[in-house]
C-alpha positions as CSV (number, residue, x, y, z in Angstrom):
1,X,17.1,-12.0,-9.3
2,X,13.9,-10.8,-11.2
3,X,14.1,-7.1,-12.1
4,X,11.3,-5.2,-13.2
5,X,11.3,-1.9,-14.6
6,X,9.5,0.7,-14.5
7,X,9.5,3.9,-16.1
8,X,6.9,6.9,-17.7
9,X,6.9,10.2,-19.1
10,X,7.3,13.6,-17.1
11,X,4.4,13.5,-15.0
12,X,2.9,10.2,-15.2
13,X,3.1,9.0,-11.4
14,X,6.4,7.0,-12.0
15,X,7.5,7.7,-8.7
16,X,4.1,7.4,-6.7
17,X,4.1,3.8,-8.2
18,X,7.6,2.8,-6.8
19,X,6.9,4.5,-3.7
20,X,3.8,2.0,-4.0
21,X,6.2,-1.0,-4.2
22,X,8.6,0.4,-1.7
23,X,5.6,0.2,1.1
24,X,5.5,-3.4,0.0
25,X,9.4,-4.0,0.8
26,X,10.4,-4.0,-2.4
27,X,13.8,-2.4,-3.3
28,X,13.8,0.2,-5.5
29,X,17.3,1.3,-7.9
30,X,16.5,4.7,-9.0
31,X,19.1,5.7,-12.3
32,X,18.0,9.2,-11.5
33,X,19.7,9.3,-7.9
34,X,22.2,7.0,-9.1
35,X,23.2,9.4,-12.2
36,X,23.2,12.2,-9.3
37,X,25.7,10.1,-7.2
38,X,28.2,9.7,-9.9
39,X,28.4,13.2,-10.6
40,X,29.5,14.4,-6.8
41,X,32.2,16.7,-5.6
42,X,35.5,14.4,-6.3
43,X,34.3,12.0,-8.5
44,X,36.2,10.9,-11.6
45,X,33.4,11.7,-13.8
46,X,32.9,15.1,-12.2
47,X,36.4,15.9,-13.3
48,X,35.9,14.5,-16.9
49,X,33.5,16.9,-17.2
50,X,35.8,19.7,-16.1
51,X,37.9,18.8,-17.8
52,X,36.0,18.4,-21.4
53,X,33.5,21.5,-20.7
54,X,36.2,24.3,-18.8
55,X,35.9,25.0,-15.0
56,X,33.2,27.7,-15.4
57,X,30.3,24.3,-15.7
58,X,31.2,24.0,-11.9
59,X,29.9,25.9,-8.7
60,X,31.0,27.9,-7.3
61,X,31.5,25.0,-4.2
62,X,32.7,22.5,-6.9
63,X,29.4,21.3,-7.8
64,X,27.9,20.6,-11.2
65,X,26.5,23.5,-12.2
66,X,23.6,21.3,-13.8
67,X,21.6,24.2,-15.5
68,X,24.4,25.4,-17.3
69,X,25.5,21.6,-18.4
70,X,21.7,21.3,-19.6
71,X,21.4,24.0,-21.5
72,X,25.1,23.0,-23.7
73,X,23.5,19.5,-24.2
74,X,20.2,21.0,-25.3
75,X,21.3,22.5,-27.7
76,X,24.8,20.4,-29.3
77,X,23.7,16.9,-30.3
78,X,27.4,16.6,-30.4
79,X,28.3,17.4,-26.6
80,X,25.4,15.4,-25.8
81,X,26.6,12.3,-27.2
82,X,29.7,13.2,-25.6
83,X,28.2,13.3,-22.1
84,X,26.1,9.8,-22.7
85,X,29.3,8.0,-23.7
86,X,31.1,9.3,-20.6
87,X,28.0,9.0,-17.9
88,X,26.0,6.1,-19.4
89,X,28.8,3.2,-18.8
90,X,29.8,4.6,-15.2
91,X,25.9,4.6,-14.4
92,X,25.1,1.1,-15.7
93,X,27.9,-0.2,-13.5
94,X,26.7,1.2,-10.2
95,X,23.1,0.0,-11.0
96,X,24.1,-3.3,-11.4
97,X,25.9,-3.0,-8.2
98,X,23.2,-2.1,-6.7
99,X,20.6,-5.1,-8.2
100,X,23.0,-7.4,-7.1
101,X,22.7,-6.6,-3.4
102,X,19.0,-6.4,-3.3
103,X,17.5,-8.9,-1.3
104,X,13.7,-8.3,-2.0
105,X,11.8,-10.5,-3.7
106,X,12.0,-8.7,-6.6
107,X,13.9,-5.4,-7.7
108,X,12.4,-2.1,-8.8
109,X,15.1,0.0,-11.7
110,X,12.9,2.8,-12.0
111,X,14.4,5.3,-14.8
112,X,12.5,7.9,-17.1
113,X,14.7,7.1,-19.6
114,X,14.6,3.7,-19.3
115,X,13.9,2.9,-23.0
116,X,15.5,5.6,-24.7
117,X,19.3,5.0,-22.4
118,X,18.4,0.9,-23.5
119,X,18.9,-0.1,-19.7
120,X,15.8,-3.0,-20.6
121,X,18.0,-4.8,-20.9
122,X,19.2,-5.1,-17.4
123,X,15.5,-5.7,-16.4
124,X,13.0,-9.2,-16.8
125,X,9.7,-7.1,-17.3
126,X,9.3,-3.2,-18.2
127,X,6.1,-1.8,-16.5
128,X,5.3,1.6,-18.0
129,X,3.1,4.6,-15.9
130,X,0.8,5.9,-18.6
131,X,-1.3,8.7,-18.6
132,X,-3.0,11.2,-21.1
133,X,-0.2,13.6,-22.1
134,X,-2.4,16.8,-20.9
135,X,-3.0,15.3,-17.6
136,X,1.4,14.9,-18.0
137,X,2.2,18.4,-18.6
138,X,-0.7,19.6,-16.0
139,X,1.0,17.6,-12.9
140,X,4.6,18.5,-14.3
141,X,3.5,21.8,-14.2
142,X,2.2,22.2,-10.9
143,X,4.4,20.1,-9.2
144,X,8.1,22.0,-10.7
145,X,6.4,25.4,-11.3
146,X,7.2,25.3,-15.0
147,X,5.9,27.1,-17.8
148,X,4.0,24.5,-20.0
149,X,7.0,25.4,-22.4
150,X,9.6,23.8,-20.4
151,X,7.7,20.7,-19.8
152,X,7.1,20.0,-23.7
153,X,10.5,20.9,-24.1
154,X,11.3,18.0,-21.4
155,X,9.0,15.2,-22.9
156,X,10.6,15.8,-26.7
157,X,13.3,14.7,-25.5
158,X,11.5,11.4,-24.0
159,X,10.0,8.8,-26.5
160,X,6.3,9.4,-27.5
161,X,3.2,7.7,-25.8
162,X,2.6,5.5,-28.1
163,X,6.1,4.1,-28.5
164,X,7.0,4.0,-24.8
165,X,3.6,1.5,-24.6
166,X,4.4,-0.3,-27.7
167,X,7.3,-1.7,-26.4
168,X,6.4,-2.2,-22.4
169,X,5.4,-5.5,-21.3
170,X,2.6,-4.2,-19.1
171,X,0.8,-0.8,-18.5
172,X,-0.7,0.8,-15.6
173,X,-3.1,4.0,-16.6
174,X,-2.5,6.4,-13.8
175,X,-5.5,9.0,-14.9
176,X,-7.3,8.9,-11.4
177,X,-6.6,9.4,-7.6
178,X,-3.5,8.2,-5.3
179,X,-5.8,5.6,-3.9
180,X,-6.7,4.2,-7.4
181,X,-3.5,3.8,-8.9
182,X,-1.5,2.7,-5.2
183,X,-5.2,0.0,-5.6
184,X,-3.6,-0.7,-9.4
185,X,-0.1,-1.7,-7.9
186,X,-1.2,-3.7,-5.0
187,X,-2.8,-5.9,-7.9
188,X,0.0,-6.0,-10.2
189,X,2.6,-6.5,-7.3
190,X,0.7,-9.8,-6.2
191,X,0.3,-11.3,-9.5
192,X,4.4,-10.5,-9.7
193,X,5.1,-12.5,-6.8
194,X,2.5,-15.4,-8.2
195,X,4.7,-15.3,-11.5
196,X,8.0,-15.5,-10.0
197,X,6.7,-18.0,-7.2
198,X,6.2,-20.3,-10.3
199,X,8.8,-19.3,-12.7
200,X,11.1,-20.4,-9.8
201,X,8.6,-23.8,-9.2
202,X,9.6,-24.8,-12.7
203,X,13.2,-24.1,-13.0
């Protein structure tokens, strides 16, 4: 199973590119959804959480009240290495499940934090959406209705620019239209199936 990676900075068209490969069949394991999933009403990490943080970080329904869990981890390096050593291991496990079942060519894990969590290496190829960083905060803004304050606040806690494309294998510059950058993953999709046509030719 080849798995390919892909992940970008708040606002750079991550998901319009694996919506891209989606409309060419391709499976996509988004750690986003899956980090979502693990934290439902009745799960076991849901109660750890409870449990470690007091009843008032729920709902009112039982729910993860998420604002209020962001806001401790914001601001308590402590309680946020705390909630990565409880989360991270439980989310690994159910996106391995789900590479594991994929039956497309090829398999999408599509996580903003893809580099910084270190899930690269569950992945054959990283391929990073890039973009100029005001053209980031411009589409984050718009598209959450967010003061540019809470965006910047969002993308310190990402890696930088440059580091996030000094350690991808390849880079699509999603600056333009829809239409260019959904022309930009046609391409790259194609000369993926070429490479694992032949990888697989050799072996």
């Amino acid at each position: 199973m080849f798995v390919l990676g892909v992940t970008g900075g708040i606002g750079s068209g991550k998901t319009a590119a694996t919506n891209r490969f989606a409309f060419h069949g391709i499976n996509i394991v988004d750690a986003d959804s899956i980090a979502y999933q693990v934290v439902e009403i009745g799960s076991p990490a849901l109660k750890q959480i409870a449990t470690h943080f007091g009843q008032s970080i729920l709902l009112a329904n039982g729910a993860l009240n998420r604002k209020a869990l962001r806001e401790i981890v914001f601001n308590s390096t402590e309680e946020k290495e705390w909630l990565e050593n409880c989360l991270h291991p439980v989310i690994r496990q159910h996106i391995l499940e789900a590479i594991n079942s994929s039956k497309s060519p090829y398999t999408i894990l599509s996580a903003p934090l893809l580099l910084e969590n270190n899930l690269e290496f569950l992945t054959n190829m990283v391929l990073a959406i890039d973009c100029p960083e005001a053209i980031q905060i411009d589409r984050a803004c718009r598209r959450d209705n967010s003061p540019i304050t809470s965006i910047q606040k969002i993308m310190q806690q990402q890696l930088s620019r440059r580091e996030r494309l000094a350690r991808a294998d390849s880079v699509i510059i999603n600056d333009g239209s829809i239409e260019n950058l959904n022309e930009a993953i046609d391409q790259f999709h194609v000369s993926l199936l070429e490479k694992i046509s032949y990888q697989g030719s050799e072996a």
